[in-house]
C-alpha positions in Angstrom: 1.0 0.7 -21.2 4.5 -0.1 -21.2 6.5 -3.0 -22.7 7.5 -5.0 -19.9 6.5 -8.7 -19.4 5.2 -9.9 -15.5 4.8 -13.2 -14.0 3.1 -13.9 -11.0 4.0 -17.3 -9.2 1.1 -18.6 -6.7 -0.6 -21.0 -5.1 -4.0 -21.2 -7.4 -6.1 -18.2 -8.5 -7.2 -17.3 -5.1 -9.9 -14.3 -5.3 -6.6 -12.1 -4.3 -4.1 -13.3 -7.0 -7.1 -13.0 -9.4 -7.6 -9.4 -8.5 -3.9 -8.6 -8.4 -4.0 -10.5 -12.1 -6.8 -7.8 -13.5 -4.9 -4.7 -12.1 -1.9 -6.3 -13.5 -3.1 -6.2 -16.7 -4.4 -2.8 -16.8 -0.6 -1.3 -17.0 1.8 -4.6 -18.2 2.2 -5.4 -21.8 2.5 -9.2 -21.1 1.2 -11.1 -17.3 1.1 -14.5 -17.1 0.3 -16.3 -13.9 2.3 -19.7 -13.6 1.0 -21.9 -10.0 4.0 -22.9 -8.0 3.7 -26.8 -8.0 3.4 -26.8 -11.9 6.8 -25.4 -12.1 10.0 -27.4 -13.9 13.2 -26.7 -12.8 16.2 -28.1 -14.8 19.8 -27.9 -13.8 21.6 -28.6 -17.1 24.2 -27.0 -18.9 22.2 -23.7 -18.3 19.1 -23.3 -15.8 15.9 -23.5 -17.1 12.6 -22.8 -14.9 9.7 -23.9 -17.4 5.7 -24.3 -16.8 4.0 -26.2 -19.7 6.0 -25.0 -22.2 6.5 -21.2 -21.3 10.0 -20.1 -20.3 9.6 -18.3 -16.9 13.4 -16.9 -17.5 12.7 -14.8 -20.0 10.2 -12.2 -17.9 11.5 -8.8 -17.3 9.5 -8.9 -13.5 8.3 -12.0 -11.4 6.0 -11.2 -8.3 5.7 -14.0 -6.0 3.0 -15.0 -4.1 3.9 -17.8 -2.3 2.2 -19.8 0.7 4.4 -20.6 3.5 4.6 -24.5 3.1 6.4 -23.5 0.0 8.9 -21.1 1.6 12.3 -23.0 1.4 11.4 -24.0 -2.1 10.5 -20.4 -3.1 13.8 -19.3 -1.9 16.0 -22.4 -4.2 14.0 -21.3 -7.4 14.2 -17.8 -7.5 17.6 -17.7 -6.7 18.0 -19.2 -10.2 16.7 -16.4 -12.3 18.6 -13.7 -13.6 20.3 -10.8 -11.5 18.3 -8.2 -13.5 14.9 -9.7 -12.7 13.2 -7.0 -10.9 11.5 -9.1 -7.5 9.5 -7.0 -5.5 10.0 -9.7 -2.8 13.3 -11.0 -2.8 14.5 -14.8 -2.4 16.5 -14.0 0.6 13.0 -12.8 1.8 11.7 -16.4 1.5 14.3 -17.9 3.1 14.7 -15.0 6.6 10.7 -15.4 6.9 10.4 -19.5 6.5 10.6 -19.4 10.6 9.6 -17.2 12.6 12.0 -17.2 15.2 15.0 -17.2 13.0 12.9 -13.9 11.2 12.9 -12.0 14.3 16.6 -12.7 14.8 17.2 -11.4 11.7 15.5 -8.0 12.5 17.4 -7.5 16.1 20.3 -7.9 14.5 19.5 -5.6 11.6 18.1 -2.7 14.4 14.6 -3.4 13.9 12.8 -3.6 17.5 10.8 -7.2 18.1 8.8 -8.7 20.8 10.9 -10.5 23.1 10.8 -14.2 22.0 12.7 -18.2 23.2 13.3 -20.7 21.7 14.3 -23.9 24.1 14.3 -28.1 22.1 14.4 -29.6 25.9 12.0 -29.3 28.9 15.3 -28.4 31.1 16.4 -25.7 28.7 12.2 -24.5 28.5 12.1 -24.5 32.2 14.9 -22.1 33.1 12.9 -20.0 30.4 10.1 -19.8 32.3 11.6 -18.8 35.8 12.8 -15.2 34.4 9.3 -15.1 31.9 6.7 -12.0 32.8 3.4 -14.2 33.6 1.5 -14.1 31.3 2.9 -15.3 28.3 2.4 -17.6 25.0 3.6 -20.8 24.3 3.5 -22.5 21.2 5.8 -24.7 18.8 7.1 -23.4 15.9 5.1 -25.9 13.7 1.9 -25.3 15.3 0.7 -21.1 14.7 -2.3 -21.3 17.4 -0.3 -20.8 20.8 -1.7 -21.7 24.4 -2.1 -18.7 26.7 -0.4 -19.2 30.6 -0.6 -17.9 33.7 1.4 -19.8 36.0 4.7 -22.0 36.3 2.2 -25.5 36.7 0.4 -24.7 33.4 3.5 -23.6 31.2 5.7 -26.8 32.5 3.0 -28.8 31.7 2.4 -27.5 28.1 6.6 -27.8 27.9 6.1 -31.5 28.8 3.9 -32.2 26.4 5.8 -30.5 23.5 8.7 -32.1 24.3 7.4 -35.6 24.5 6.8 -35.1 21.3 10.5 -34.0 19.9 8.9 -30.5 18.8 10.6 -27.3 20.3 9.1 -24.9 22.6 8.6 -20.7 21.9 8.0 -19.0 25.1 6.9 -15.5 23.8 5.3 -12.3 25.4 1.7 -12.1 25.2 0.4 -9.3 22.8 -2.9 -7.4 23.6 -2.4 -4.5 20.5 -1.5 -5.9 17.2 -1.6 -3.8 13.9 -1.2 -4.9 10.6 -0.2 -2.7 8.3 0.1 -3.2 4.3 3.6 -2.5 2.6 4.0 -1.6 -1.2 7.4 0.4 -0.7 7.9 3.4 -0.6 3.9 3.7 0.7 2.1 2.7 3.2 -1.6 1.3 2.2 -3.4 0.2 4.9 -3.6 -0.8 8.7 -6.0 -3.0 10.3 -6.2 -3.8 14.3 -6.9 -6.7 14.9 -9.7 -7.3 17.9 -9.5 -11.2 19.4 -11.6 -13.0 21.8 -8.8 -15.3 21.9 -5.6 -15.0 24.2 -3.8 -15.5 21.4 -4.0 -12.3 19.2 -1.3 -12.8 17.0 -2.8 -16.3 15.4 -6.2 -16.5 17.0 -9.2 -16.0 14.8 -10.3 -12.1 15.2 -12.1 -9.0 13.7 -10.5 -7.0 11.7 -11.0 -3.2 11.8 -9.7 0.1 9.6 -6.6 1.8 12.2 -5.1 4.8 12.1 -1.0 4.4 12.6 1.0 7.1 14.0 4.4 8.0 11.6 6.7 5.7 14.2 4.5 2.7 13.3 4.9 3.4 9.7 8.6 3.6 9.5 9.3 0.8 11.6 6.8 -1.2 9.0 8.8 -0.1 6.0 12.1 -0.9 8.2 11.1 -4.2 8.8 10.3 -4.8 5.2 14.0 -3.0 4.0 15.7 -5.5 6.7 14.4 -8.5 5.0 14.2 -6.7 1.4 10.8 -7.5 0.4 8.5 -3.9 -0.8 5.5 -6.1 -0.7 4.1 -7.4 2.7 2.1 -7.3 5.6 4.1 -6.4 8.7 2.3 -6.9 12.4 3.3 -4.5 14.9 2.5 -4.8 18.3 2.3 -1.2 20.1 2.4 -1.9 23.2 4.4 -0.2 25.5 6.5 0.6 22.2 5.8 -0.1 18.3 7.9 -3.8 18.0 7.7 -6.4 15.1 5.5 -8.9 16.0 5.8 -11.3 12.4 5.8 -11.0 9.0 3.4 -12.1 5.9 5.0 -12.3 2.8 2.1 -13.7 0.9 -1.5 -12.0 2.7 -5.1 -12.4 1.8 -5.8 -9.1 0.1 -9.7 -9.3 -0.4 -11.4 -8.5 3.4 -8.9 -6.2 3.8 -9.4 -3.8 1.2 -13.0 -4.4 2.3 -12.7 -2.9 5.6 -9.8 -0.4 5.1 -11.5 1.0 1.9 -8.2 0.7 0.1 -7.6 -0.8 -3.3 -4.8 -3.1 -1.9 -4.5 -5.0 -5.6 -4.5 -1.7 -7.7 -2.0 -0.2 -5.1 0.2 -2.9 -5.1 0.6 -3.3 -8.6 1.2 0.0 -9.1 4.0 0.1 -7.0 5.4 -3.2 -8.7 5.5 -1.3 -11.9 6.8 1.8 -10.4 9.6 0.1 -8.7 10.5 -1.8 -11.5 10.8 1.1 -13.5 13.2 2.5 -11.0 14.9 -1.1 -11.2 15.2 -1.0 -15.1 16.6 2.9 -14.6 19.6 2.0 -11.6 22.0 -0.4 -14.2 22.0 3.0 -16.5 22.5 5.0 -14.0 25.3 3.1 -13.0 26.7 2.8 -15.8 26.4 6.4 -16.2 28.6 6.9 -13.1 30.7 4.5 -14.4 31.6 6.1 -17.7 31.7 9.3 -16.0 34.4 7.8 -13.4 36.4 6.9 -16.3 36.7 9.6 -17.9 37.3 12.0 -15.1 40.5 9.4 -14.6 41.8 9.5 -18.1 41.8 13.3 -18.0 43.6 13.4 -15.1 46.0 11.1 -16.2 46.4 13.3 -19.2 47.4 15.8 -17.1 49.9 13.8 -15.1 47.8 14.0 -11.8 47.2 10.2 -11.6 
């Protein structure tokens, strides 16, 4: 077991953090789990980020798993730890993921391929949406997952209407009929899972989940998407259909029913790869360093020899 202190930040025990607790323990010397609304931040002559009376600072790793309501906040606090915390999902990763539209912005413009997605925060500005929109299509507003399925220029204006009337925005996004989602733990991939709907709604509806095979262009594209917004832990849903494109992003997913029906250890994977990774972590400053020294060197011997 070797010497290195973890902290996992959640929302409760959940059966998923408990499980990713046990395997945590088979291979850290020191894991404490610290719930995120029990946390004390303190801005004063130095930071301090404190629960009861335990100094979170002071661990070598923290793995967050944090719910979405808690997104913005997750992103502020751990943006005050240390540069040489190893984070297996980063606090930029927090703050690119908080919505989804701004997330999938993020990924066209780092190369990663997304379903085609509007945004629109007027009925007028929605409607001229609509007249170049593919019937059918999904609307829905960011603050609401559960989207409404259309099929024709009365239904979606009406749906626009009522969102508007309301001061919320409006998403106009393509309707998805083949969704995967497939389990990151960099560099691996551990599982994917189809998800079947009787809902229009695939990507939020209620569903059954089933164990899917992913061909290798799915599984880059997965550990793309999870590079462009540096997190190694996540679920990333892919929609295949006509081409593999990012359909959203779950930094903090249920773990339990899906090692269940993929028959994958998801917990024992992950936290392997969190102590893997942070080994590699606690090995890049010396190699650095390393380079470093060497750089040095090479320059003070040729300056000896009057070549500098």
């Amino acid at each position: 077991m070797i010497s290195m202190s973890l902290c996992i930040i959640g929302w409760g025990k959940t059966e998923s953090n408990l499980r990713l607790l046990e395997e945590a323990k088979k291979r850290f010397g020191s894991v404490f789990f610290v719930p995120i609304d029990g946390i004390g931040i303190g801005l004063n002559e130095e930071f301090s980020i404190s629960y009861r009376n335990s100094d979170i600072l002071k661990f070598d790793a923290v793995f967050s798993r944090i719910p979405k309501k808690y997104y913005s906040y997750a992103y502020q606090l751990l943006s005050l730890f240390p540069k040489e915390t190893y984070m297996p999902v980063k606090p930029i990763s927090y703050l690119i993921a908080e919505e989804r539209f701004f997330l999938l912005t993020v990924l066209r413009k780092r190369g990663v391929p997304t379903l085609n997605l509007h945004l629109a925060r007027s009925s007028k500005a929605a409607y001229r949406i609509i007249e170049h929109a593919n019937y059918p299509f999904i609307i829905r507003s960011p603050e609401k997952k559960t989207g409404i399925y259309v099929k024709k220029e009365s239904e979606a204006k009406g749906i626009i209407d009522a969102l508007t009337s309301i001061n919320q925005p409006v998403l106009v996004e393509e309707h998805v009929n083949d969704m995967v989602s497939v389990f990151v733990a960099e560099p691996d991939i551990l599982a994917a899972l189809k998800k079947k709907s009787k809902e229009f709604d695939v990507v939020f509806g209620e569903g059954e989940m089933k164990k899917e095979k992913i061909n290798k262009e799915t599984e880059q594209l997965a550990i793309e998407a999870a590079n462009a917004i540096e997190a190694q832990i996540v679920r990333v849903d892919i929609s295949r259909n006509p081409e593999p494109r990012i359909v959203n992003i779950e930094l903090n997913p249920s773990l339990v029913k899906a090692s269940q029906i993929s028959g994958v250890n998801l917990p024992e994977k992950i936290m392997e790869a969190v102590h893997n990774n942070y080994l590699l972590h606690k090995e890049k400053p010396m190699l650095i360093k390393f380079f470093e020294d060497a750089k040095s060197v090479v320059k003070d011997v040729l300056k000896s020899k009057q070549l500098l």
